[in-house]
N, C-alpha and C positions, 0 to 999 in steps of 0.2 A: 390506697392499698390496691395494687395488682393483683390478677388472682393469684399472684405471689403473697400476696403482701399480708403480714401479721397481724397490723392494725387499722382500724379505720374509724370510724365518727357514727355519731347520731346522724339523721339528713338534715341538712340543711335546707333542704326545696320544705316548700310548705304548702304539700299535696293534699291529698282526702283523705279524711277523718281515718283512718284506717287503723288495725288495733297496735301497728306500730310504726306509726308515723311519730316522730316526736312536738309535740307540742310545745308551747312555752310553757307551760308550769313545768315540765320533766327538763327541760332545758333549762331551766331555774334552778331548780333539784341539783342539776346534774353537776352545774358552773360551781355549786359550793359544797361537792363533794370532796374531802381532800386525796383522792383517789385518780389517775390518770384514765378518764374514758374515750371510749372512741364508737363509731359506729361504722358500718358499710353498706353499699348496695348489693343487689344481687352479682355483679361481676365482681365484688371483693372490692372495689375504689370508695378509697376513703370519703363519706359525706357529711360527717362530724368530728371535733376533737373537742371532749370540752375546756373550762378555763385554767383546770389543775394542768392538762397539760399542754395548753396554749404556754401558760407561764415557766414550766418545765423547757420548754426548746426555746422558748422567745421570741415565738414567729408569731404570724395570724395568724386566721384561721384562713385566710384565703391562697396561705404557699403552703399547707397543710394537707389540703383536699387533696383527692385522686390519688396521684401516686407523690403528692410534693413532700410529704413528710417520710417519704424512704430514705430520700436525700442525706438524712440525718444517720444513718443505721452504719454503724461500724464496717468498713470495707471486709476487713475478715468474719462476720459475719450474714452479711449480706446475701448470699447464694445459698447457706444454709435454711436461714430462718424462709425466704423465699420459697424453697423444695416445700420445707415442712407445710407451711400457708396454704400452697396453690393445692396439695392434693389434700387439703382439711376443707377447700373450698369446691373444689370439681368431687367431692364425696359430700358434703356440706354435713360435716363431724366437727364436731365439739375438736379443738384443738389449745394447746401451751406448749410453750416456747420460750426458751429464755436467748437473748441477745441485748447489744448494747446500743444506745442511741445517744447522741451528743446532746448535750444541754445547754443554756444558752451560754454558758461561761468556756464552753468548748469544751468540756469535761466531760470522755466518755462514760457512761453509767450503766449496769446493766439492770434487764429491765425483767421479769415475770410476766409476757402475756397469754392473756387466757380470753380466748374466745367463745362466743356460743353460738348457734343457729338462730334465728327468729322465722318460725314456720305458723300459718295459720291456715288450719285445712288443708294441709297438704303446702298449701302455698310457698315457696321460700322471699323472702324477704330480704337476707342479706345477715350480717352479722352485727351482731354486741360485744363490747369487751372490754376490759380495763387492762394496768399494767401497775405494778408493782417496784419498788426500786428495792433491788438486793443483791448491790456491789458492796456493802458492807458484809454479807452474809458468803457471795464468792470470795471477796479478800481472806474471809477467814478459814474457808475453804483450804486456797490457796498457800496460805500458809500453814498450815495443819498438813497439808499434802507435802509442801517443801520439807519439814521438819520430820517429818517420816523418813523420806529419803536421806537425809543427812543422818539421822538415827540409824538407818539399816546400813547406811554406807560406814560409818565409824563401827558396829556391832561385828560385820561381817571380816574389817580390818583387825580387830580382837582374836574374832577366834582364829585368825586366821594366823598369826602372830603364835596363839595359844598351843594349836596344833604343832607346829612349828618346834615350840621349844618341849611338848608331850614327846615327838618325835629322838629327838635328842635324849631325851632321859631314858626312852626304853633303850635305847644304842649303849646307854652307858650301865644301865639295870644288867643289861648282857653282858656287856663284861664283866662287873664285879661278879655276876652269877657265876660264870665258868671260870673265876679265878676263886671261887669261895670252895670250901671242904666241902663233898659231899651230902654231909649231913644238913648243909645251909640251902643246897642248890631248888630244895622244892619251895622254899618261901622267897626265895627272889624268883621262881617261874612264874610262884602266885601274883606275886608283885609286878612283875613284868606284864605279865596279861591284864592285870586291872587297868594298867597307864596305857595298855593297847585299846580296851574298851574305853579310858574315860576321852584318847586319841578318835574314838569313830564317834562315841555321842556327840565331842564338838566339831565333827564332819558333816553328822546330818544336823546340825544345829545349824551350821555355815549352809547346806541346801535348801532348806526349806523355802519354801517360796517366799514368803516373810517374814524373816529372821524377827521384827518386833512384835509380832504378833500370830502363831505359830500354833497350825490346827495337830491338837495331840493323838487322832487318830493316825494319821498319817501321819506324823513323827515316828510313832512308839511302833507303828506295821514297818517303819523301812529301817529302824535302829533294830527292828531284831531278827530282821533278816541279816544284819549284817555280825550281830553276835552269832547268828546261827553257825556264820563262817569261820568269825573269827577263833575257833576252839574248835578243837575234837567234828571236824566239819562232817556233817551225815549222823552224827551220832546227838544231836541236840536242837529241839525245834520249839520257837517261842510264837503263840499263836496270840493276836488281839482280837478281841469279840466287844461285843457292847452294843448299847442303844446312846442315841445321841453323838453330837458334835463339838466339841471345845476349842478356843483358840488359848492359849496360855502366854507369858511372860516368858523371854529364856529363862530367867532364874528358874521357874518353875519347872520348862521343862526339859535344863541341865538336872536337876534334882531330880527325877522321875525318870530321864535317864540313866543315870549313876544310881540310882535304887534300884533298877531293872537288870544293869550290867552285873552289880553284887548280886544279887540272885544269883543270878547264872553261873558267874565265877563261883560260889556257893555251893551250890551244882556238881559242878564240875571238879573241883577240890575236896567235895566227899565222897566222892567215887572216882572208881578205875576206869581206864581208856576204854574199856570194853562196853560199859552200862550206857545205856540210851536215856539223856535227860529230858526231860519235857519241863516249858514253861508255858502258864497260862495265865494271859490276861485279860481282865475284864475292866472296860471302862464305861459308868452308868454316869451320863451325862444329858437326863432329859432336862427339858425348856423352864427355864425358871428355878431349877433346884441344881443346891451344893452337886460337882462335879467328883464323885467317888470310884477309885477305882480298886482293885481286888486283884493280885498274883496268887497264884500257890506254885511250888515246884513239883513237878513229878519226882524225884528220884525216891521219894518215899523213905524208909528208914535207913537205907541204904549213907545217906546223905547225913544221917544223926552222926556216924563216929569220927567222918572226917580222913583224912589220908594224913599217915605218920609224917613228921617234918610240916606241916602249912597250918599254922594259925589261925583258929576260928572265929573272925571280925566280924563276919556279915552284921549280926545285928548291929554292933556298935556303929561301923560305917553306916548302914541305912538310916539310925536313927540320926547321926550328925547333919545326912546329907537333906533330911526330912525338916530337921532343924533348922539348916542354911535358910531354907525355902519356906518354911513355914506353912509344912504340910502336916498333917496329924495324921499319926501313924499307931497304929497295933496289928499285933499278928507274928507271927514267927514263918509265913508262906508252906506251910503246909495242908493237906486235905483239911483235918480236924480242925485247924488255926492259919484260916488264910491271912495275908498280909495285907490290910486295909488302908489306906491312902486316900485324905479329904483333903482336896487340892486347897489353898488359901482365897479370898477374895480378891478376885480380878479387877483393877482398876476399870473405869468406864469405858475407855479410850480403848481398851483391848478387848472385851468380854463381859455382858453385862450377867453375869452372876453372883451369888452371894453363897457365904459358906457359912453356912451355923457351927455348933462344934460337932464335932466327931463323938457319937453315941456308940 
């Protein structure tokens, strides 16, 4: 090993007694450790390998030494792990590195190395280390990384499909609206407007940074900035607050969109054009505990009688939509009876939380 070089050996010279010289009994030691070691000099050039990883590459030890066992290091590799080495050696710091080295069967492998200093009194001495094999552990990586992408890539073609045909149905809501009597026209507006909202929750669902895995802070701040528009715009503002961070499921956090959106449409269907709505969210998501979140609407009792002609669904819709998702829900979103929301248990892969039941 150069003072590029990642790994190197025990010495091989058989100097003075010194407190790390290796001897033969640690060279004994070391040939039936099932562990890849190596040591160096002070200039970083390999002066040991022992028999774990003689028999790993299939060489001697004598095309090993200095710099002969770089020979083996994966060509795209090679420059990297080099950089990392040389300046863990001109600093003489503890360094690891993972990179791949050929084995005797030609089979690139990748490898865990972890080096140390050997200092006495100040002295430096050169380095120690071993290597590790965990190409089964990248593979799995690796694949877990591909299947994500292909996950987000079919996810994002859905909603996007989805939107698509939300788009069309409010077009065709409009018409039947303005061809319906009068007396029809404020429950197909209602209607129109929820397929406009459940249209932008799977817009920001399609934005998110990762559509599989989907932090609900930022979800639920940029879906109600966008409801704030979508209706009575200037007259209706939805604020999120809270401690902590979550990443959710879509399913979960299409449901807590569309329980966010009815609110509002809620809101906005029990009062006139004039009334200034407020929604407020809370979401308590500290480290280790159930992810619970809390709305209340502002419009206060204003919002109890509802506007003549539009149909008062809110709760039945939320609870369905709570339902879908397997969220536990109470509350009616008001000051006195906020609307409480206990997310479900996140798979591992997404979010390592747990949700008891809803007290």
């Amino acid at each position: 090993m150069g003072a590029d070089t990642p790994q190197g050996g025990h010495s091989g010279n058989h100097g003075a007694d010194t407190p790390f010289d290796l001897g033969d009994g640690f060279r004994r030691f070391a040939d039936h450790v099932p562990l890849m070691m190596w040591r160096t000099d002070e200039s970083g050039r390999s002066t040991y390998h022992n028999e774990c990883w003689l028999q790993f590459t299939g060489r001697p030890l004598a095309e090993e030494i200095a710099d002969g066992w770089r020979g083996g290091v994966h060509p795209d590799d090679f420059i990297r792990h080099a950089e990392i080495v040389e300046k863990a050696v001109e600093s003489r710091l503890p360094f690891t590195v993972e990179f791949r080295l050929r084995r005797h069967d030609g089979a690139y492998r990748w490898l865990l190395d972890t080096g140390r200093p050997l200092e006495e009194n100040g002295v430096f001495h050169g380095y120690l280390g071993s290597c590790f094999d965990i190409t089964d552990r990248k593979n799995a990586e690796e694949h877990a990384e591909h299947a994500l992408v292909e996950k987000e890539t079919l996810l994002a073609e859905i909603y996007h499909r989805v939107r698509n045909n939300l788009q069309v149905m409010v077009s065709l809501i409009g018409l039947y609206g303005r061809a319906a009597p009068e007396a029809c026209r404020g429950s197909f507006d209602a209607l129109g407007q929820r397929v406009r909202a459940i249209a932008l929750v799977q817009q920001h669902l399609h934005e998110a940074p990762h559509i599989a895995s989907i932090d609900l802070r930022d979800y639920l701040h940029r879906l109600a900035s966008g409801l704030g528009q979508l209706r009575r715009a200037g007259r209706i503002g939805v604020t999120v607050e809270g401690d902590g961070t979550s990443l959710v499921e879509p399913r979960t956090a299409n449901a807590l969109g569309m329980i966010v959106a009815e609110v509002v449409a809620e809101c906005l269907d029990a009062t006139t054009e004039t009334v200034t709505c407020g929604i407020s969210i809370r979401i308590d998501a500290p480290a280790g505990a159930p992810v619970r979140l809390s709305v209340i609407s502002g419009a206060g009792e204003a919002a109890a009688a509802g506007r003549e002609g539009v149909p008062k669904l809110g709760p039945r819709l939320i609870a369905a939509y709570a339902a879908q998702a397997e969220i536990a829900v109470c509350g009616t979103a008001t000051e006195a009876d906020p609307l409480y929301l206990q997310l479900p248990e996140v798979r591992a892969d997404v979010a390592p939380t747990i949700s008891p039941s809803l007290s």
